[in-house]
Steps between C-alpha positions, in 0.01 A plus 500: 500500500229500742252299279791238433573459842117439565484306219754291680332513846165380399650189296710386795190547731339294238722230489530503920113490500503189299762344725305504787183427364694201398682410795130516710378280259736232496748495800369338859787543699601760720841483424450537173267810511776655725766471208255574259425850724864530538553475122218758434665712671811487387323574161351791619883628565647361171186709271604822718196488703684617798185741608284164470690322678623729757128587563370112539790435766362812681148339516661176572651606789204725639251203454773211674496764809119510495413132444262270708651193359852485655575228339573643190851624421585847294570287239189346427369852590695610203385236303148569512540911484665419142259291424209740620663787272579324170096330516385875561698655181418244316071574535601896514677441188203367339272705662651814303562332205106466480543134386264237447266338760704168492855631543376727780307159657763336498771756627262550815458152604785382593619842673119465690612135591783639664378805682253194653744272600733779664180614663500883333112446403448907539687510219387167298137662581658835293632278252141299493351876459702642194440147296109516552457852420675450144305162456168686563630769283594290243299246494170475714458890418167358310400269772111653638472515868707202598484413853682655772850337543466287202778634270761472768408155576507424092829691521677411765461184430752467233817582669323296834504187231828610346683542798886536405456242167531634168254368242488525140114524454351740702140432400506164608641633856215760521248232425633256764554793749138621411359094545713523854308819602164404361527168709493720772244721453247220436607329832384828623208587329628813362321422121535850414872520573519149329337643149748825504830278515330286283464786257777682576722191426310448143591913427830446541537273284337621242715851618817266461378348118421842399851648614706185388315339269 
């Protein structure tokens, strides 16, 4: 029963997590975020979610008592609290699930995009953290003595490029992220730096052919 019922729970989670992803993407209004939020939540009720929801109202309401913009109304509040919680279950879920590089790129982008642009960066910084150390584990595990700094800039880089767009070859967006950073680095004379992204962005994807053929 138990197992069923989480069966249940992670599928609508699933599904709400693809909703907003969606509605970030693709709706510019404010009014229509709103009644997307308002929707969400709903959903959250209809699945049996009470504890989820009953929880993100709770936050809701502690952060609209505690926030320096004024302007903003417990509604929009509640928008981005939902929003906040169905981006972080979707990179814890495949965080546990151990999946693949890509799926675990591209769940942490767009929920680092938004930490950023609610100004949570502590936490985008954590987020930032946990995708490097599997990279380097993963994949630049071989890498001799590369500079200081250089796999987080190589790293970081993707979901910076990414942002909250999905993309359907991630190899290409690691090679333009890494030709962004490496820009950079030259400007700066940091050739050392330059030569690890460089190389970190040609292990990859020969990490990615190797994994996915």
């Amino acid at each position: 029963m138990f197992q069923c019922h989480q069966q249940r729970t992670d599928a609508a989670i699933r599904e709400i997590h693809t909703a907003v992803v969606e509605i970030n993407i693709k709706e510019t209004s404010d009014e229509k975020m709103l009644e997307s939020a308002a929707s969400i939540a709903l959903t959250f009720h209809s699945c049996q979610l009470v504890q989820h929801s009953a929880s993100l109202v709770f936050l809701a309401g502690l952060e609209f008592n505690i926030r320096s913009n004024t302007s903003l109304t417990l509604s929009e509040v509640l928008s981005a609290i939902i929003a906040e919680h169905v981006y972080y279950e979707g990179f814890r879920r495949v965080m546990k699930a151990r999946s693949g590089l890509d799926k675990i790129v591209m769940a942490a982008a767009p929920f680092r995009y938004f930490l950023l642009h609610r100004n949570r960066r502590d936490i985008a910084q954590s987020l930032e953290e946990q995708t490097v150390q599997l990279f380097i584990q993963r994949v630049t595990v071989d890498l001799k003595s590369p500079s200081q700094g250089s796999p987080r800039i190589s790293i970081v880089g993707i979901p910076d490029h990414l942002g909250n767009r999905k993309t359907a070859n991630l190899v290409r967006a690691v090679i333009l992220a890494s030709n962004r950073s490496l820009a950079k680095l030259i400007d700066n004379s940091k050739s050392a730096e330059a030569y690890d992204v460089a190389n970190i962005a040609f292990i990859y994807a020969q990490y990615h052919r190797e994994t996915w053929g």
